[in-house]
C-alpha positions as CSV (number, residue, x, y, z in Angstrom):
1,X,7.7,25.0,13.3
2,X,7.4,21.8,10.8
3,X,5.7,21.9,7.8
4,X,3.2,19.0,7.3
5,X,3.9,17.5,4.0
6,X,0.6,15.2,2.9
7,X,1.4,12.2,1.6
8,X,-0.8,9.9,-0.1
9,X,0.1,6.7,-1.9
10,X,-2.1,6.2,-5.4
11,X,-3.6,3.0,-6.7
12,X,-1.2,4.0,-9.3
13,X,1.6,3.6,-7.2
14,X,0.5,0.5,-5.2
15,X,0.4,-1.2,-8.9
16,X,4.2,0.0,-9.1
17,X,4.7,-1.3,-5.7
18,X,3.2,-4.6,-6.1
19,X,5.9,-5.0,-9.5
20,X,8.5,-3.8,-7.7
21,X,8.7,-5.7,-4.7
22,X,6.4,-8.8,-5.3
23,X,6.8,-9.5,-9.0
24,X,3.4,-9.4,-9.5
25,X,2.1,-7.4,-12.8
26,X,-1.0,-5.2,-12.3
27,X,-2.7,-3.0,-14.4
28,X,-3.6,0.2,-12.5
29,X,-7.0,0.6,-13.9
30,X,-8.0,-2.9,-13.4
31,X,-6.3,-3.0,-9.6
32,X,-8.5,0.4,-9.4
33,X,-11.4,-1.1,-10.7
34,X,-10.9,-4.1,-8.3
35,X,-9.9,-2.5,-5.4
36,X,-12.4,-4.4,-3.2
37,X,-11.0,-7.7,-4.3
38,X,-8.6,-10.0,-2.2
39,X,-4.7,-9.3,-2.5
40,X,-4.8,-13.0,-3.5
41,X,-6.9,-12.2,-6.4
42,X,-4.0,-10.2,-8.1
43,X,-1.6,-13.2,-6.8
44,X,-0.3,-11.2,-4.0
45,X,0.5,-12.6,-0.8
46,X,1.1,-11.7,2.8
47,X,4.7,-11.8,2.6
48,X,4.4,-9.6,-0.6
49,X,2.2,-7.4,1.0
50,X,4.9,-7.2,4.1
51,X,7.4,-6.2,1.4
52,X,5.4,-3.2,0.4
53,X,4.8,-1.7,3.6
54,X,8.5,-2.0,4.7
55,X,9.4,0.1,1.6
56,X,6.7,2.3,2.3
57,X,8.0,2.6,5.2
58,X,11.3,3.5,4.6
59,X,10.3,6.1,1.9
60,X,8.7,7.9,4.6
61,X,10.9,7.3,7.5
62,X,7.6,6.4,9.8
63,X,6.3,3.0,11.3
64,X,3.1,2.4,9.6
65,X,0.5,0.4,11.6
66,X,0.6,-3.2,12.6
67,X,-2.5,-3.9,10.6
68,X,-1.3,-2.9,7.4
69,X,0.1,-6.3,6.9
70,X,-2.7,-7.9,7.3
71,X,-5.1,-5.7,5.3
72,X,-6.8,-8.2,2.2
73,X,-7.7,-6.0,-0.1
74,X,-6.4,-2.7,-1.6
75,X,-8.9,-0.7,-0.8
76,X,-8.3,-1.5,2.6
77,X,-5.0,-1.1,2.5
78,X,-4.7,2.5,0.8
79,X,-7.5,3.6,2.9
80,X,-4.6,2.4,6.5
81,X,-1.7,3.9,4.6
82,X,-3.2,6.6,3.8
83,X,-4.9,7.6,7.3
84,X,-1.5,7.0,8.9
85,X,0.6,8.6,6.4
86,X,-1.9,11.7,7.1
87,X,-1.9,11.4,10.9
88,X,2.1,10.5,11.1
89,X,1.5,7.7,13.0
């Protein structure tokens, strides 16, 4: 029997994220507020973006999907993550 454990990654966390591996500063409640807007609009770009989901992916030891890296806004992207960290795929 395996316990399903639900992840979910937070705007909160993606703002940590985007620090972290990109070196770009976000404030949480404006990425929140924003979340609609272009990656580029926070000055985030693709290979920033790839740098997130590859430690994403190797905090939850799954593949996340292809489209992930190409995802443009946040909201789009959390809404990907978060459906595949919730399916496991």
């Amino acid at each position: 029997m395996t316990d399903q454990v639900d992840y979910q990654v937070t705007v909160e966390e993606l703002a940590t994220l985007m620090k972290r591996t990109a070196g770009v500063h976000v404030d949480p409640v404006t990425l929140r507020q924003q979340a609609d807007d272009g990656f580029d609009t926070f000055g985030l770009d693709s290979l920033g973006l790839l740098g997130i989901v590859a430690e994403l992916e190797k905090r939850y030891g799954l593949g996340l999907p292809e489209q992930a890296e190409r995802c443009k806004t946040p909201a789009d992207f959390l809404a990907l993550i978060n459906g595949a960290l919730k399916t496991g795929v």
